[in-house]
N, C-alpha and C positions, 0 to 999 in steps of 0.2 A: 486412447484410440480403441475404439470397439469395431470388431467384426471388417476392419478397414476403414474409418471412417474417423475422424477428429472430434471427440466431445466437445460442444463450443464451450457447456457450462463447464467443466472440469477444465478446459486450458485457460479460459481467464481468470479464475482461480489461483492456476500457477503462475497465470502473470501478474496477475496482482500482487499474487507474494512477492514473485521476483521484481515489483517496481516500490516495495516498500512504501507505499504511502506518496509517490514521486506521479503525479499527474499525469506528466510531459512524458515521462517514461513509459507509462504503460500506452499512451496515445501513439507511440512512437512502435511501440512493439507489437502493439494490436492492429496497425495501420500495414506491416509488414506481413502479421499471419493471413490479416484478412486479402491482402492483395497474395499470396500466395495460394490462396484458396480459390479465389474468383479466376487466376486466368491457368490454372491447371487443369489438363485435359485427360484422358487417358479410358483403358481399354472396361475397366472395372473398379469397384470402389478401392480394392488393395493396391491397384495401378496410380491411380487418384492421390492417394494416401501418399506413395511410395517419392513420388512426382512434387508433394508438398513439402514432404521433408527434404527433396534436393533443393527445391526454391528457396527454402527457408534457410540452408544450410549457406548457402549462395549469399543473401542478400545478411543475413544477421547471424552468423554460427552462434552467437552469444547466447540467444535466445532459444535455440536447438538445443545446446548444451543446459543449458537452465532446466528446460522443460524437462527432457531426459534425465537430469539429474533429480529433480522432484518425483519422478515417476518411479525411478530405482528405488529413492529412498520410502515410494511408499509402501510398494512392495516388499523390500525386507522388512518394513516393521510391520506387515500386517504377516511375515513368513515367521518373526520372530514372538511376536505377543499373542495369546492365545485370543482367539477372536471370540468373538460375544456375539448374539444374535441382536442387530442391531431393533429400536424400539419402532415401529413403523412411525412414518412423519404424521406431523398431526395436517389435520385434514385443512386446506386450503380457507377460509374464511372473513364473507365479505356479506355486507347488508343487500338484504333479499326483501326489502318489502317495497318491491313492484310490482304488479302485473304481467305476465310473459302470456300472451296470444297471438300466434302467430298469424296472419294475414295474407293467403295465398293470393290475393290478385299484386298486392307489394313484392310476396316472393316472387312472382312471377317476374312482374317490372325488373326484380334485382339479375333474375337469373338471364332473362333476354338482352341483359348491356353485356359485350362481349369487347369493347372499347372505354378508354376513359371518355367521361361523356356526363353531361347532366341527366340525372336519372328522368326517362321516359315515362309516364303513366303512372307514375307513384307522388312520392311529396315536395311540392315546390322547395326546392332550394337543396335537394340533395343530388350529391355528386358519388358518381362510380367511379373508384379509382385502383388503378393495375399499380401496387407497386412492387415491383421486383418480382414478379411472375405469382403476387397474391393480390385477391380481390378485396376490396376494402368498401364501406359507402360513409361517405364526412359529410358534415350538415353543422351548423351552428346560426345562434340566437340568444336574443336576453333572457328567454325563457328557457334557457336549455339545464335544468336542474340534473344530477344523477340517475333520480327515477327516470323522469321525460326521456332520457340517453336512454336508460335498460328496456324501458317498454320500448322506443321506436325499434333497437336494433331486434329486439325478440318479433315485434311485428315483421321488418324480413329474415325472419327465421337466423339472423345473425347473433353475436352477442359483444359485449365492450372490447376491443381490442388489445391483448396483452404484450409488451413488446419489451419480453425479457431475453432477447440473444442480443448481440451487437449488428447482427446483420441487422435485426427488424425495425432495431431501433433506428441504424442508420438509413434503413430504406423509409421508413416513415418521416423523417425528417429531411432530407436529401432528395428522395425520388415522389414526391408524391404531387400530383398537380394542384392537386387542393390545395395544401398545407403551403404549398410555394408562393400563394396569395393570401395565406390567414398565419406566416409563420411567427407573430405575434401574438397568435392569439392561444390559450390556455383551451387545452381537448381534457374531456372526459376519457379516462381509460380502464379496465377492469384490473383498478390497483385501489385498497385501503390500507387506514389504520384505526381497527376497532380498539374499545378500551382494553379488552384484555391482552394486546399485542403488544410487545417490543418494539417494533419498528412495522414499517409498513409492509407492505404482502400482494402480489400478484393475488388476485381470486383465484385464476384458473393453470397456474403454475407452482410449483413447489421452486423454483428456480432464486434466489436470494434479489435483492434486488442493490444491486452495489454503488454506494457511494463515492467509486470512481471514477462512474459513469453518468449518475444522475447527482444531482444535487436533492439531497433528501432534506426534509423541515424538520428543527429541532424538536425533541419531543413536547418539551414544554410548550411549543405552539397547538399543541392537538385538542382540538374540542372535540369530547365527546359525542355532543349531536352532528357533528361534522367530521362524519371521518373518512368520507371520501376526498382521492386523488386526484388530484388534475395536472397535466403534463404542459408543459411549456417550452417549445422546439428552440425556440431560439434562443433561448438560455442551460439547457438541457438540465430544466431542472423537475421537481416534484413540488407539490404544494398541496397544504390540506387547503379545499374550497372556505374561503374567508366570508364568499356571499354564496348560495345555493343556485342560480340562475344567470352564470355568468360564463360558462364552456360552451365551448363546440364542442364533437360527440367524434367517435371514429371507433367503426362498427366491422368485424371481421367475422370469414366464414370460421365453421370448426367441425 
């Protein structure tokens, strides 16, 4: 907790430790943080805060005591081992050879939908969509390759979509009126895996991307020329694009 407020990425962290590898379990404890998050109210973030940990206490102490307990212990070992100035994270990285031009009469079109709605005055077949109190625009075709995806969302001044918290993830899959008519179908999202990486990587996030939340592709499946991600709601999974021209696209402000 900072300054009042709940880390998302540091508590699923500790849920994840605390669910060892147990799917059902972290689904189960993450479905309790997040419903104690969503329907608490209160005066100011520390109220908020204060308010979540009694909900929490309420419906699962287990998972109170867990969290608590990993937080104690991080802090004596960071009270007891001498601390080292950590190496700054390397820097986010993902293929860059598109075009980015941004197109003010498209931004325009994007910025005057104030409802979900088929986008007005811009490109046939694209949709504005609110979800969870963020603005999105989805679009798909057989033509929709990675580049096509980067240069449209740059055209309205938007960029790929990163949906590395649980809420975003669950809002994109769950609340989105697009997606609730193409939830079969595979989106482009600002997530690779270049060769020189381990695993695959948000572009525009340092946030890990966890594999017990998405279903990540073995490494052995990675082709180099191919090392963009595509997401898949109905399966919740990741895939490296097997053809170049087969996603739907889903484009967020930043």
């Amino acid at each position: 907790m900072i300054n009042g407020k709940f880390v998302e990425n540091e508590v699923l962290a500790i849920l994840e430790k605390m669910a060892k590898g147990n799917l059902e379990d972290l689904r189960k404890n993450l479905m309790v943080v997040d419903d104690c998050g969503n329907t608490t109210d209160g005066m100011d973030e520390c109220d908020k805060a204060s308010q979540m940990i009694k909900c929490t206490k309420e419906k699962a102490p287990d998972i109170l005591m867990g969290v608590v307990y990993e937080m104690e212990k991080s802090i004596s070992q960071s009270e007891t081992i001498q601390e080292t100035v950590p190496l700054p994270p390397s820097p986010r990285q993902c293929a860059t050879n598109y075009t980015c031009v941004l197109d003010p009469k498209l931004r325009d079109a994007f910025e005057a939908a104030n409802t979900t709605q088929p986008l007005v005055n811009g490109t046939a077949g694209f949709m504005v969509d609110f979800n969870c109190g963020k603005k999105y625009l989805s679009s798909g075709g057989s033509g929709y390759n990675f580049t096509y995806a980067n240069e449209m969302c740059c055209k309205y001044g938007l960029r790929m979509a990163t949906l590395d918290t649980i809420s975003k993830l669950d809002c994109a899959i769950n609340s989105s009126t697009y997606a609730s008519t193409h939830r079969v179908c595979p989106y482009w999202i600002a997530a690779s895996w270049l060769p020189n990486q381990t695993s695959p990587q948000w572009c525009y996030s340092s946030a890990p991307i966890s594999n017990l939340l998405l279903t990540i592709p073995a490494a052995t499946s990675v082709d180099p020329l191919k090392p963009f991600m595509i997401i898949n709601y109905a399966s919740k999974s990741l895939t490296v694009s097997p053809v170049m021209n087969s996603a739907h696209m889903l484009c967020e402000e930043y």
